[in-house]
C-alpha positions as CSV (number, residue, x, y, z in Angstrom):
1,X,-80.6,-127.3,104.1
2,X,-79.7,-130.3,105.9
3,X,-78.0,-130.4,109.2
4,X,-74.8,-130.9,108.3
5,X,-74.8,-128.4,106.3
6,X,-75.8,-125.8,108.6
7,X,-73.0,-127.3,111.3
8,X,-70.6,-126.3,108.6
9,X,-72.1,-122.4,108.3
10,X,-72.0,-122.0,111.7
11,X,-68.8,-124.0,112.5
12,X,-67.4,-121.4,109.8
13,X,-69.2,-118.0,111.3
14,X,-67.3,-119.4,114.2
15,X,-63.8,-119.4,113.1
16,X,-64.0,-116.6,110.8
17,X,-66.3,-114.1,112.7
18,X,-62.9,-112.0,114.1
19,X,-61.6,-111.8,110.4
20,X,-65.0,-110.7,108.9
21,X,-65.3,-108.0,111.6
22,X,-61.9,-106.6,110.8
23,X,-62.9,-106.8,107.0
24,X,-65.4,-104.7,107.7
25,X,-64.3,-102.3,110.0
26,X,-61.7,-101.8,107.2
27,X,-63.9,-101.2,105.0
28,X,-66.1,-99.0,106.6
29,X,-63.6,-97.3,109.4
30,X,-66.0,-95.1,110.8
31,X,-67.9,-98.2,111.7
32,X,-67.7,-99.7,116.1
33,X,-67.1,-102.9,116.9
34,X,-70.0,-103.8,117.7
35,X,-71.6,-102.4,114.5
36,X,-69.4,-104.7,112.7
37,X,-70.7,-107.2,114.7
38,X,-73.9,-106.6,113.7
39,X,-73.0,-106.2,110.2
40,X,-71.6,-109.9,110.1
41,X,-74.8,-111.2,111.8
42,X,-77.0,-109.8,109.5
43,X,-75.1,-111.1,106.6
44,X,-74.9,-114.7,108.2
45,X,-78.6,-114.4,108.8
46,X,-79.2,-113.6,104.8
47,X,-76.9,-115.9,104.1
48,X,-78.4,-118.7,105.8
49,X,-82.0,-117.5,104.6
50,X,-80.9,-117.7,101.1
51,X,-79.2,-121.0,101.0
52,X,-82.6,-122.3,101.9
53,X,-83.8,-121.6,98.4
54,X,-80.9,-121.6,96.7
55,X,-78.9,-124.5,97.4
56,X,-75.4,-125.5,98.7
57,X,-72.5,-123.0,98.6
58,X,-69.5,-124.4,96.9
59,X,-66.7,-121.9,98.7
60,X,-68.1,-120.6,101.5
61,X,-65.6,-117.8,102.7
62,X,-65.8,-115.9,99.2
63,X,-69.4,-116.2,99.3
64,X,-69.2,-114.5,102.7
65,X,-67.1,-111.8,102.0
66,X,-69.0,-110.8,98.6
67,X,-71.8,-110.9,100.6
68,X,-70.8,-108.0,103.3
């Protein structure tokens, strides 16, 4: 993955980290904030891990949410 490509995951973990949190604290209500936290950064982390081997990612945001 080149480094544009990675500014672009992380410039969109940025912006959508507060609605990914709430999607999953919806999800899973039992769940803390800061376990939804975590569940977003591991899900970024094996996202990121992934598109290594597997290429570029042509909508990013649905790709996220399927993921979690």
């Amino acid at each position: 993955m080149d480094r544009d490509a990675k500014s672009e995951w992380y410039a969109f973990f940025a912006s959508e980290g507060g609605r990914l949190r709430r999607y999953v604290r919806a999800r899973a209500q039992r769940l803390s904030r800061m376990d939804a936290e975590d569940v977003v950064s591991e899900v970024m982390l094996s996202m990121l891990s992934r598109a290594e081997k597997t290429g570029p990612v042509e909508n990013l945001a649905a790709y996220a949410y399927r993921s979690i």
